[in-house]
C-alpha positions, 0 to 999 in steps of 0.5 A, a space after each residue: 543939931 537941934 536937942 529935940 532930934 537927940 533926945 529920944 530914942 534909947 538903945 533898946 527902943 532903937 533896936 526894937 523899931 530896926 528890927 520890926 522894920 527890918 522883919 517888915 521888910 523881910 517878909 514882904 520880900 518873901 511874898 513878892 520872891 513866891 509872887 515873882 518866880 512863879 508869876 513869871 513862870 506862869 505868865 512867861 516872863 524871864 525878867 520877872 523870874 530875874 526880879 523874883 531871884 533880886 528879891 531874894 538877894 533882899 532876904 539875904 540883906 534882911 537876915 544880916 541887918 536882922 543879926 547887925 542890929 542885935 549884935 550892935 546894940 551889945 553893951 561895951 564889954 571887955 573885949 569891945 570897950 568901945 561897943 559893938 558899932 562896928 559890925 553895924 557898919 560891916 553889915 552896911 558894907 555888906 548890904 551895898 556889895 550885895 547891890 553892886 553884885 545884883 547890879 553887876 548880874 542884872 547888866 550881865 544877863 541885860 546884855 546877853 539878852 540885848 545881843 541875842 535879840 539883836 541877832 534874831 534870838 526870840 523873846 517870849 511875849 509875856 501874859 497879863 499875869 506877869 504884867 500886875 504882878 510886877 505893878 504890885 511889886 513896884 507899888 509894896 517895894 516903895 512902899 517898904 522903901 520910904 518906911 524902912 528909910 524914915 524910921 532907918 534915919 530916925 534910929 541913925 542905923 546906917 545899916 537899916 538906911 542901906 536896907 531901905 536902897 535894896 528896896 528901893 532897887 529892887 522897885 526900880 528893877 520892877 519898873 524896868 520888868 514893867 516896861 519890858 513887859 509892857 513892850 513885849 505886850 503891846 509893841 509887837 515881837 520887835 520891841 520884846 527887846 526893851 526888857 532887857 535894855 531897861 534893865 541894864 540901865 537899872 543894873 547901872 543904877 543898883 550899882 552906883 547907889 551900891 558904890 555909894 553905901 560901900 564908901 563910907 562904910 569902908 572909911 569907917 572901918 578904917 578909921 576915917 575921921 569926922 567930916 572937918 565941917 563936923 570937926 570945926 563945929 565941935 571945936 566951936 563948942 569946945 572952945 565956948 565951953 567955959 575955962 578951955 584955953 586951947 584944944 590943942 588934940 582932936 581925934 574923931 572916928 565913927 563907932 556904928 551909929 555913935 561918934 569916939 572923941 578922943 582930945 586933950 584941952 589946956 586950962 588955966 595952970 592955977 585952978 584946982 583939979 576940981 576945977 579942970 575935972 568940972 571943965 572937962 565934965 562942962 565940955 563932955 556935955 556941950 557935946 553930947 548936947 549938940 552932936 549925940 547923947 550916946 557919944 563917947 567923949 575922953 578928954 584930957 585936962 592939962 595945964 597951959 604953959 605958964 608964960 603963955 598963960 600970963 601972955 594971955 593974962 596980959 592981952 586980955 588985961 589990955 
């Protein structure tokens, strides 16, 4: 990980850029539920009235990034020494269950009306109305997507990241209303059924890109360690650091958007405390340098055992 994408943004920039993307994204959502629910009212579209209540599902998961965003950013205190990362990743977490539940919906309502078409149910034909509006809609929702993703990696909020899939969901249940608009349009009563078809194949897609949020939101808040690709590279830093003899405690877990090392390092028995304490502070900083300068480093400094000290002595002797 190069020092340029380290280096950069504060805490208090990086919660200002989360949540103005954040507020972005918010009121759009609020123009497109208005759109939606009325253009499909007006224009006799009930997929485009269910997209409008989708939208609305975003406004939810907008307000609890909003909050996470400015809880997350708290200085450690003495109930939170660690910070207050963690309910950045709670938000996440809630963000990808309020995809799975949409996806869940949507499928639901999809099948419903896929089984009364096919046993003689009519569908409405749809007006013009509801066809533009949901061409708008796919058109500001990736808009919004690739902007609240870019500037969600950029600040490394997992939370914000997750908000940015919730607009991109949200664009594909529009292209699923398109279609079925669409169909319904232009192919004649019979194909009326393809609105509801495609959106139970983009409920399957709500849910999995859910799925996929809620995982490692939960391994975090279980305390998961460090990927071992992550482990092994730090162990490579720590060990080149100068005067590390053996690293011989590692302990990882993630805080939100920062990483919590706990370890204990062996040095040379002989040297002054002094010494091992420049040791450690050398380590702390190769670390932070490649992997994150708000990570939180505690290392342990003890002395390796003498006659294996002299073992070494000698092997490097020879």
């Amino acid at each position: 990980m190069s020092d340029s994408k380290n280096k950069a943004i504060d805490e208090q920039t990086s919660y200002r850029i989360g949540a103005r993307v954040t507020w972005v994204g918010l009121w759009s959502n609020l123009l497109l539920v208005f759109l939606k629910i009325f253009g499909g009212i007006l224009g006799r579209s009930g997929a485009l009235v269910t997209d409008g209540v989708h939208s609305a599902s975003d406004l939810v998961s907008d307000a609890i990034v909003l909050v996470s965003l400015k809880i997350s950013r708290r200085k450690a205190d003495s109930d939170h020494p660690y910070g207050h990362g963690k309910f950045e990743t709670f938000a996440t977490m809630l963000v990808g269950m309020l995809l799975v539940l949409a996806g869940v919906i949507f499928f639901i309502d999809g099948m419903e009306k896929t089984w009364g078409a096919f046993h003689g149910r009519p569908l409405p034909r749809p007006e013009y109305l509801a066809l533009v509006i949901a061409l708008i809609s796919i058109i500001i929702k990736e808009i919004i997507y690739r902007y609240t993703r870019f500037w969600g990696e950029r600040i490394k909020s997992a939370a914000v990241v997750a908000n940015a899939w919730h607009h991109r969901s949200d664009a594909l249940s529009s292209i699923a209303t398109l279609v079925g608009i669409a169909g319904a349009m232009f192919m004649g009563s019979h194909f009326r059924v393809l609105d509801p078809i495609a959106a139970m194949l983009i409920a399957v897609y709500i849910i999995i890109v859910g799925l996929k949020i809620v995982r490692p939101a939960i391994s975090e808040l279980l305390e998961t360690s460090l990927p071992s690709a992550t482990v092994e590279s730090m162990m490579k830093v720590i060990l080149s650091s100068g005067g590390v003899l053996e690293c011989n405690r590692f302990l990882s877990r993630r805080n939100g958007h920062r990483c919590i090392i706990d370890m204990s390092i062996k040095v040379n028995p002989h040297i002054s405390v002094v010494e091992g304490h420049d040791i450690a502070t050398r380590v702390e900083s190769a670390l932070k340098r490649n992997f994150g300068r708000d990570m939180i480093v505690n290392i342990h400094v003890e002395p390796i055992d003498k006659h294996q000290y002299l073992s070494r002595y000698e092997m490097s002797k020879s």
